[in-house]
FIDRENDO-226455 format. One record per residue (C-alpha): x, y, z. Coordinates in Angstrom, 2 decimals. Example, Ala and Ser with C-alpha at 12.3 -4.5 7.8 and 13.67 -1.06 7.14 Angstrom:
NODE         x         y         z
NODE     12.30     -4.50      7.80
NODE     13.67     -1.06      7.14
***
This chain:
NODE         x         y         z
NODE   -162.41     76.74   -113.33
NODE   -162.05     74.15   -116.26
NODE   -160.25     76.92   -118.42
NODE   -157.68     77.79   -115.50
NODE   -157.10     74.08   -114.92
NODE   -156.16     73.63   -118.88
NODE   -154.38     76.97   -119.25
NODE   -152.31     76.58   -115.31
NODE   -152.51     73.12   -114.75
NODE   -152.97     70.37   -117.41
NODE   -152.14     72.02   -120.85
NODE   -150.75     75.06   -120.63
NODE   -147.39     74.07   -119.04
NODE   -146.97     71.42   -121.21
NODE   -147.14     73.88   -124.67
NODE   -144.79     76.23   -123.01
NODE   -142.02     73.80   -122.12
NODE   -142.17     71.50   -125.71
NODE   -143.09     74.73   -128.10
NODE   -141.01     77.82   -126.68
NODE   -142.63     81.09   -127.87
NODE   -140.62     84.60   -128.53
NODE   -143.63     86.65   -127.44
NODE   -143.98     90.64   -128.30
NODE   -146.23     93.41   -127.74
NODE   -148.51     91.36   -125.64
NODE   -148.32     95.01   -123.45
NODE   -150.79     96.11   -126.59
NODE   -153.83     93.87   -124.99
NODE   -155.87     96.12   -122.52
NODE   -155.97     94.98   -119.38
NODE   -159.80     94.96   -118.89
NODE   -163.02     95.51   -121.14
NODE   -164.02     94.26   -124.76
NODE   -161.20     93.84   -126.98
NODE   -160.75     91.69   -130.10
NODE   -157.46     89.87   -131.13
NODE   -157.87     89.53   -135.00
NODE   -155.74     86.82   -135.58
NODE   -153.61     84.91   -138.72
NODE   -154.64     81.41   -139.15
NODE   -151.94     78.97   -140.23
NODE   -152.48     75.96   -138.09
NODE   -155.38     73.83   -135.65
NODE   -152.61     74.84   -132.95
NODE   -153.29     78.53   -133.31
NODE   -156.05     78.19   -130.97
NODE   -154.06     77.11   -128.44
NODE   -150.42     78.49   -128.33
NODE   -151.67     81.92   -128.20
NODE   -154.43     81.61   -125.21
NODE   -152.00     80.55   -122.94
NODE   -149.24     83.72   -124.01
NODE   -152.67     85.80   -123.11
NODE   -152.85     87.19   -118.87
NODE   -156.58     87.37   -119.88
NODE   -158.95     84.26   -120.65
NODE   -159.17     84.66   -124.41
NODE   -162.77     82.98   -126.17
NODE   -163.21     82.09   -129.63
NODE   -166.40     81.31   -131.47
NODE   -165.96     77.19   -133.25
NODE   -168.16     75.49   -135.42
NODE   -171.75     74.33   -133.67
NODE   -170.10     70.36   -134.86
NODE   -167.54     70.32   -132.04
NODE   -169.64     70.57   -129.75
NODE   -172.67     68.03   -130.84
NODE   -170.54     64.83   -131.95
NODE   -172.06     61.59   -130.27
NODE   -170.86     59.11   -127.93
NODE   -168.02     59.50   -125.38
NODE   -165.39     61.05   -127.65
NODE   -168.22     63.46   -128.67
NODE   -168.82     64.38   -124.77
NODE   -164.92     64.73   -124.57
NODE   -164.34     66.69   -127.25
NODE   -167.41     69.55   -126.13
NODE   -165.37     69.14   -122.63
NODE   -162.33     70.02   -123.86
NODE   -163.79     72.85   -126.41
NODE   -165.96     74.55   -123.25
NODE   -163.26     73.91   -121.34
NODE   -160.49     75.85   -123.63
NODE   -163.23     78.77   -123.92
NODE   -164.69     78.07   -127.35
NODE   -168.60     78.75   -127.91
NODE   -170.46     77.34   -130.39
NODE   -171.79     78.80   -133.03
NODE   -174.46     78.05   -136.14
NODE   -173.86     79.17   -139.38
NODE   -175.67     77.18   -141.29
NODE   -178.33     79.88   -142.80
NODE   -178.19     83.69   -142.72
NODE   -180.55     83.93   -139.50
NODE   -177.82     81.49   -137.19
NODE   -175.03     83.67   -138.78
NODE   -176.93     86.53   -137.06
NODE   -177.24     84.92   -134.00
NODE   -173.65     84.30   -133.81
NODE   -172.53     88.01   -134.43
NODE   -174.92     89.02   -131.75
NODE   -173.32     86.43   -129.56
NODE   -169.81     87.55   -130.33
NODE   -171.22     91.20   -129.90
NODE   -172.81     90.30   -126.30
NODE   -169.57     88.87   -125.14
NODE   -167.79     91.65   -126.29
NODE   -170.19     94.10   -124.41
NODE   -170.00     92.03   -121.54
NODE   -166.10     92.91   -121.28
NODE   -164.85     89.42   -122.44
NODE   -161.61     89.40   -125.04
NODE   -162.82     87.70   -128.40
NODE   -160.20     85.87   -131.12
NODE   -161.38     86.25   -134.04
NODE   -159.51     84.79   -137.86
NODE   -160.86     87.20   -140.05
NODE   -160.12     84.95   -142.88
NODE   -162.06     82.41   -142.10
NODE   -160.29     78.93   -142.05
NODE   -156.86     78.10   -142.10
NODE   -154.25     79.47   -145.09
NODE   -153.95     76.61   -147.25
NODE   -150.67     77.64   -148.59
NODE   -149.09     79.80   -145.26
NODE   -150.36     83.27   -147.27
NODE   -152.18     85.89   -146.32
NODE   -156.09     85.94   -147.39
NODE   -159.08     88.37   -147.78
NODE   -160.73     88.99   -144.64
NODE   -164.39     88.48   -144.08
NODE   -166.20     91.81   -142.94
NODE   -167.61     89.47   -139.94
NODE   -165.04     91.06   -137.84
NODE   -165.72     94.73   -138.93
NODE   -169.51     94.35   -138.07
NODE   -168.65     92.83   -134.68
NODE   -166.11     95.57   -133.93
NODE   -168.54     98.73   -135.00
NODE   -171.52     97.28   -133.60
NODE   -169.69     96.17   -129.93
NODE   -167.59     99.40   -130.21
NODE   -164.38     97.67   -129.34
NODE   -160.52     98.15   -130.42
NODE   -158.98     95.44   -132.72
NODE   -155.58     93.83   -132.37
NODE   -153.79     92.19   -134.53
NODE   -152.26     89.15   -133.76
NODE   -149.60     87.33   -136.02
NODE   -149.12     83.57   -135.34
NODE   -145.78     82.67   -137.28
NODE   -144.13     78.84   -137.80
NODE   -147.39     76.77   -136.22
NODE   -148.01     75.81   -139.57
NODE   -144.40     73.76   -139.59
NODE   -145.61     72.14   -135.57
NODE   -148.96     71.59   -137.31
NODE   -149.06     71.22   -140.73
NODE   -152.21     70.75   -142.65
NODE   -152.87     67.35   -142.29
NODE   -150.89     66.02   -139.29
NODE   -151.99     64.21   -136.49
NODE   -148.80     64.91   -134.61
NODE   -147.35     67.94   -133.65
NODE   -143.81     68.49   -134.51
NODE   -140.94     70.54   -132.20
NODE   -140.03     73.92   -133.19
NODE   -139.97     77.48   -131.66
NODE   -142.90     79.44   -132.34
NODE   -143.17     84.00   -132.33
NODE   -146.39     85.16   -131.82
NODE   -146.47     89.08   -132.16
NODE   -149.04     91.20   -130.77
NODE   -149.69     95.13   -132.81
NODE   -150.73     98.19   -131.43
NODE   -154.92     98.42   -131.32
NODE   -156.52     99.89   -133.97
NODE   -159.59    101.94   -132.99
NODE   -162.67    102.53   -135.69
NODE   -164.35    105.01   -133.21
NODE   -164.30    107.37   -136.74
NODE   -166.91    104.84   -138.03
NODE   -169.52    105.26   -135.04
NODE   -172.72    104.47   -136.42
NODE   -171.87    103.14   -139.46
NODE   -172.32     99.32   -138.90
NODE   -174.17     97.59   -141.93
NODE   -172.74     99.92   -144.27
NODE   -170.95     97.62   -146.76
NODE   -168.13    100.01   -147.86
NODE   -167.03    100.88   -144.55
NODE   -167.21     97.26   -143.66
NODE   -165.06     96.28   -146.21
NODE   -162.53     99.66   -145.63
NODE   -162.46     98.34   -141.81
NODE   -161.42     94.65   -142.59
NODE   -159.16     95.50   -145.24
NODE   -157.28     97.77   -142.72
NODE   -156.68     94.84   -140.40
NODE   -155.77     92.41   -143.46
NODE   -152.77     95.17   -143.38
NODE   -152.24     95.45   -140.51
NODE   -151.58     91.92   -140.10
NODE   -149.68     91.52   -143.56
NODE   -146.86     94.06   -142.06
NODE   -147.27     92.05   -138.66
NODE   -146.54     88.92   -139.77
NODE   -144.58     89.48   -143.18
NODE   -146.91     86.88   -145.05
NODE   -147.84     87.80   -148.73
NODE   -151.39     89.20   -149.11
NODE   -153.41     87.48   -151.88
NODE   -156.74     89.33   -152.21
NODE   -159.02     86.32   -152.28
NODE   -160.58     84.38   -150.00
NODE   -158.81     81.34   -148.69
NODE   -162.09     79.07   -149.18
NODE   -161.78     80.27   -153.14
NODE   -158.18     79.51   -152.66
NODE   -158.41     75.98   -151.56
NODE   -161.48     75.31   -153.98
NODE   -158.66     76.36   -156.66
NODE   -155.69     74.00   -154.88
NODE   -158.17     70.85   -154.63
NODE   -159.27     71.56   -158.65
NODE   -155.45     72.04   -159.97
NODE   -154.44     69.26   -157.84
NODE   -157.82     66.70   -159.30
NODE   -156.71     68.17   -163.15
NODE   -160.30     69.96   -163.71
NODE   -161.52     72.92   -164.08
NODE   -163.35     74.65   -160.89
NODE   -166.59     75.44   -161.85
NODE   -167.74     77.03   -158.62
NODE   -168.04     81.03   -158.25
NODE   -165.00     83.31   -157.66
NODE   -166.14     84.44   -154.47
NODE   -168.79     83.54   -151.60
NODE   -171.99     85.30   -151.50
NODE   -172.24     88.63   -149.57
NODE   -173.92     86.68   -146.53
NODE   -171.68     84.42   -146.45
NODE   -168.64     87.25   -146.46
NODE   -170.55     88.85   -143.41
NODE   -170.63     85.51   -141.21
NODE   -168.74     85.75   -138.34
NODE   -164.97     84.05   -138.87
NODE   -164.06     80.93   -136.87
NODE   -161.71     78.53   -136.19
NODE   -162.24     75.80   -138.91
NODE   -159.90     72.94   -139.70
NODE   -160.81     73.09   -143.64
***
């Protein structure tokens, strides 16, 4: 009821009248059963402007902190986050990561429609990173299609940083599914991970025209903050394997 009165009611109308979208291939979403939309992630607003171009509730896994803050902007903000569909998830050692991709997995299972940023947190630069085989685990293990979502020009309403959104008209294109039926049985197997994610990365670069850089965005900001300070980063190319495999969220890094 909460999520109808945001997405019909309170919010929804208000996003569509101040941020006009150009909307395609949103006829690419099935109409019923698990499906993930693998999304870009330029902006905070990401999570928003695209629920509401959605027919079908749309839930994302967010960080078990938005939902746990104290006091009565802590109660308001896990009103608002239930509210807009998010669940929260713990991925603060390898055994909550689990429990999170068996979450997403249930949902999926359960015939819910899952957004997903496969890169993990927000571009820092409005590029396209390295996906994190979360999303390929998910998708073999819940046996569900994929589609790719590009989110183009939130990052100018919503730049990183800004406490005000600014006016401008937004495209959010939706691509044909991709189906990994061919990998049946094949979840935990590293290489196939890694060939699955890849293949959305892709898909996505041609979707949204961004320039692939084939590192992940957390390395890429660790390199931005370092250049920026005038030292040397000192911290390792690339996240651990477990970490790689931990399901993607929205994160406002």
């Amino acid at each position: 009821m909460l999520y109808r009165l945001l997405k019909y009611v309170l919010l929804g109308p208000l996003l569509r009248l101040l941020w006009p979208a150009r909307v395609t291939g949103a006829e690419n979403i099935p109409e019923q059963g698990g499906v993930i939309l693998a999304s870009n992630h330029l902006a905070v607003a990401d999570s928003f402007f695209m629920p509401i171009r959605v027919r079908r509730r749309v839930t994302f896994p967010a960080k078990q902190e938005y939902f746990t803050e104290k006091g009565f902007k802590g109660r308001l903000k896990k009103w608002f986050f239930i509210g807009a569909g998010q669940i929260p998830i713990d991925r603060s050692s390898g055994s909550a990561a689990q429990a999170a991709l068996d979450t997403a997995i249930r949902l999926l299972r359960e015939g819910h429609l899952l957004g997903i940023y496969p890169e993990g947190t927000r571009s820092p630069d409005g590029r396209l990173y390295k996906g994190k085989t979360g999303v390929a685990r998910i998708a073999l293990e819940a046996g569900v299609p994929v589609v790719p979502v590009a989110m183009i020009g939130t990052d100018k309403v919503n730049p990183i940083g800004s406490k005000l959104w600014r006016p401008r008209r937004l495209e959010i294109r939706f691509g044909r599914p991709l189906d990994f039926s061919r990998y049946d049985g094949l979840s935990g197997d590293r290489f196939v991970e890694r060939s699955i994610t890849d293949e959305i990365m892709y898909a996505l670069m041609e979707l949204s025209d961004q320039e692939y850089v084939d590192i992940y965005a957390d390395r890429a900001k660790e390199l931005i903050a370092a250049e920026a300070a005038g030292v040397r980063p000192t911290v390792p190319s690339q996240p651990s394997a477990a970490e790689a495999e931990r399901v993607p969220e929205p994160k406002a890094g």
